[in-house]
N, C-alpha and C positions, 0 to 999 in steps of 0.2 A: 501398505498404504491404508489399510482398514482398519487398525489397531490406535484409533485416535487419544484413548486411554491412557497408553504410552507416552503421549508426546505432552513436552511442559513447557513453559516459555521461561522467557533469557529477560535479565534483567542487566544492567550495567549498571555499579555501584561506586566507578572510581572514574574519573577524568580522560586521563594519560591510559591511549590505547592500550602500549605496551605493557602493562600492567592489569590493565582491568582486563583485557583479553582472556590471559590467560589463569585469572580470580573467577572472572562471572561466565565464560563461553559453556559452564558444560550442560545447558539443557536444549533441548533440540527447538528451533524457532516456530516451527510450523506442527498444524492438525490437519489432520487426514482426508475425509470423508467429505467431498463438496458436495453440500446442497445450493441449486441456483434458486438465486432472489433477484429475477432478471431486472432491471431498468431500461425499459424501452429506448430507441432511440428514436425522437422523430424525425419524421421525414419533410416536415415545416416548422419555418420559424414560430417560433411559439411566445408569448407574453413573456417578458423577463421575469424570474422569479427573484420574490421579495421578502427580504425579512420581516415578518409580521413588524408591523408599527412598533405595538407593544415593546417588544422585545422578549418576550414570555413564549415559546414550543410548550404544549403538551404531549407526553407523552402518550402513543397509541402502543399497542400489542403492537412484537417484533421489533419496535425500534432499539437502536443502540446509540450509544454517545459519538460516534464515530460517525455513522451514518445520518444522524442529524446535524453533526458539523459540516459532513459532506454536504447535503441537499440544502442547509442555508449559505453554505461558502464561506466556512469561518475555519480556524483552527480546532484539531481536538483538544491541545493544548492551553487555546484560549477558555474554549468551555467549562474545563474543567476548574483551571481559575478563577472564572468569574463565580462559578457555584461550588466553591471548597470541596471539589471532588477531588478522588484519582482515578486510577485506573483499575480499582477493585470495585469502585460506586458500584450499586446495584440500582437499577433506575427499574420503574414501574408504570403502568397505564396511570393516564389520569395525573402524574405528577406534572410538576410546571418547570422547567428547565430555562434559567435567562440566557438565551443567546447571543444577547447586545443591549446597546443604547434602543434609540427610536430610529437611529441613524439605521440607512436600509443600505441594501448593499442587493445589484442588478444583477442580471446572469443572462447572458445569450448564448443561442443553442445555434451552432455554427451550421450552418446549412451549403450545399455543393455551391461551389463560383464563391463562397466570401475570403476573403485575406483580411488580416489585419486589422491594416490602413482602413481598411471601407469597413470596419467594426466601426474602427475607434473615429471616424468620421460621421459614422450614421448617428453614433450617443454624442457627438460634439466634444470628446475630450481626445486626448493627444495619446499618440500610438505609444508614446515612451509609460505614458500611464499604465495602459494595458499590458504593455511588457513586465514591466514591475509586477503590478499586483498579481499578474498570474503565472509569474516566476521563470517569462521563458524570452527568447535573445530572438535576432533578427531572424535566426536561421533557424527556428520553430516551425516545424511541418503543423498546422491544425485540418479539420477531417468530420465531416458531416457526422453530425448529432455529439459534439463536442460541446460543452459547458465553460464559457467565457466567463470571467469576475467580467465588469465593467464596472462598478465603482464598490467603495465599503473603505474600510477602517484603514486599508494596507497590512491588515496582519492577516486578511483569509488566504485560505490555499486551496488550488484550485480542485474545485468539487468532482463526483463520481463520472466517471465516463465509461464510454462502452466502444472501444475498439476492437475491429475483429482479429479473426486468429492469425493474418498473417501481417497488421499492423503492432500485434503483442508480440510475434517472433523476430520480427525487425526491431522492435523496445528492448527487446531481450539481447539480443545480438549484440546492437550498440551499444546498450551498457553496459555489457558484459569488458568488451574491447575497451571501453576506456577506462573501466576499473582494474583492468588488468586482470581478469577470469577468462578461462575457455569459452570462447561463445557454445559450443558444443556441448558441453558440461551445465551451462544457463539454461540451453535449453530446453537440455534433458529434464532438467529437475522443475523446469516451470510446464512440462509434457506430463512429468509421472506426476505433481502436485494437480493442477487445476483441466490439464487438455487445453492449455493459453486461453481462459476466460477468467475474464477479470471481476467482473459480477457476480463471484460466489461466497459464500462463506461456510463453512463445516459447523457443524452441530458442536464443535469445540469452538470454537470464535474465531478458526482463522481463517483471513481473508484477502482474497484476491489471488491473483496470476499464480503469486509465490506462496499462499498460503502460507502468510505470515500473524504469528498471535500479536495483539496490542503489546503487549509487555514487550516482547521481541521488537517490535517495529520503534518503542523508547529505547530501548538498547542500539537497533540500527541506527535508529537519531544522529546518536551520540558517536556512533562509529564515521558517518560522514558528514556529522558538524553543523548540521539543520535539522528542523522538524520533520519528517514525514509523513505525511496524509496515508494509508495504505488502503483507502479507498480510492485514491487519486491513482491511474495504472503506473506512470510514468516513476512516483513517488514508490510504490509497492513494488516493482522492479528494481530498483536500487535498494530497497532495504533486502529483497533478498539475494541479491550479487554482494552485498554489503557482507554478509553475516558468512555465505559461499566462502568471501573470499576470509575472513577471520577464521573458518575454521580450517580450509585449507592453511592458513599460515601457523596455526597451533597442534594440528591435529600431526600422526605420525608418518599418515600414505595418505592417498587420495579416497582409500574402500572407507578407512574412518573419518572422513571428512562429510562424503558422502552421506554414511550411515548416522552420522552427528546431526546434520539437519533433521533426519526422521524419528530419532530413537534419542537424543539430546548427546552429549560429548560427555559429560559426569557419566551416562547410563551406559555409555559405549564402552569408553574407557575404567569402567569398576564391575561390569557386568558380561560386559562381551555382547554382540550384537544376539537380537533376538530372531526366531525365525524367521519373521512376517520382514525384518531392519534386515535380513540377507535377501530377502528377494527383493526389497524395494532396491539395494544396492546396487543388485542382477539387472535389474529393470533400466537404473537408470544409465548403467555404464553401458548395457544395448542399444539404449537409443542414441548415447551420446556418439558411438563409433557409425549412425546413421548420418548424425549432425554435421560430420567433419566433411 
């Protein structure tokens, strides 16, 4: 897990899983080494936050394109469109990055006793709105110091949050079962990846629960046929059950499935796993026979 040097991100270049799977799957999705960038959570309702008027961010030291899509509530996706970037842009302090129009887009920070309905009552719009724009159905648990859209374009997605470690093993779990992965094996690898904190990023860019690189998480995309935010937890948990279960379906046994995620599938399979790729392997099949 310290060998973050090793690990490279996944790109997807063709459509049609079955094909691009097994073309683009062999570099490992995630980096190693989590440094935490925590985001508080408060403990009171706080000012909706607002997309400056402007529509112009400046860039300060530390930001990333992801994390200022995150904290205005917009797509990375979008951002990068709107100012002919990719996902290789190099951004810098002091530079001016357009977010949006003038048009603003609200954020409520969900605090203990709110539901909903009494969101989407207190801003005066309709709960089918709030479903919508922040991508989630009737049967959506929400949970003190969670980041609500309440209004914008309908293409944001829903910004950073900070659930605890045993709301991220429950994330983990469930999406695990309905993707068809071992929740056991989920877990393991979001245990050996982050310790289930989703507020981190590695000194290599990957980020969250699943410590997944940006490149990789355009790849996960595509694998489950929306965008994902991987600053978003819920969003960052599916892209890496996503990519889990691609390489379990391509790889040969479960140790090179495993060993894929850490050390890439191309490096696995044409190099043989490296030291540092057999204990994180060791590591995770340990914990995963704690999971079951």
């Amino acid at each position: 897990m310290r060998n973050a040097k090793r690990r490279t991100s996944v790109t997807l270049t063709a459509g049609a899983i079955s094909a691009a799977i097994l073309s683009t799957l062999f570099s490992g999705p995630a980096a190693q080494t989590a440094t935490p960038s925590q985001i508080p959570v408060p403990t009171q309702v706080q000012a909706p936050v607002r997309v400056p008027a402007s529509g112009v961010y400046v860039v300060r030291r530390g930001d990333t394109l992801s994390g200022i899509a995150a904290r205005h509530g917009i797509s990375l996706r979008t951002i990068l469109a709107i100012n002919r970037m990719n996902m290789r842009t190099i951004i810098y302090p002091g530079q001016r990055i357009r977010i949006g129009t003038a048009a603003r887009s609200a954020i409520h920070i969900v605090r203990r006793g709110d539901t909903l309905s009494g969101i989407a009552a207190r801003y005066g719009i309709s709960l089918r709105t709030i479903l919508a724009i922040n991508r989630m159905n009737m049967r959506t648990i929400i949970y003190p110091g969670q980041r609500i859209i309440i209004s914008g374009s309908g293409q944001a997605w829903a910004p950073a949050t900070n659930p605890s470690v045993g709301q991220l093993k429950s994330m983990v779990a469930n999406t695990a079962r309905r993707m068809g992965v071992s929740p056991s094996l989920a877990l393991a690898i979001a245990l050996q990846e982050s310790s289930f904190r989703q507020n981190v990023t590695s000194w290599a860019g990957a980020i969250g629960t699943m410590q997944v690189m940006p490149s990789s998480g355009v790849w996960a995309s595509q694998l489950v046929g929306r965008p994902l935010n991987l600053r978003n937890a819920q969003d960052n948990i599916t892209a890496g059950v996503a990519i889990i279960r691609a390489l379990i379906w391509t790889s040969p046994n479960l140790r090179i499935a495993i060993a894929s995620y850490y050390q890439g599938q191309r490096s696995v399979m044409t190099r043989g796993m490296f030291r540092d790729t057999r204990a994180y392997v060791a590591s995770v099949l340990s914990h995963e026979r704690r999971f079951r």
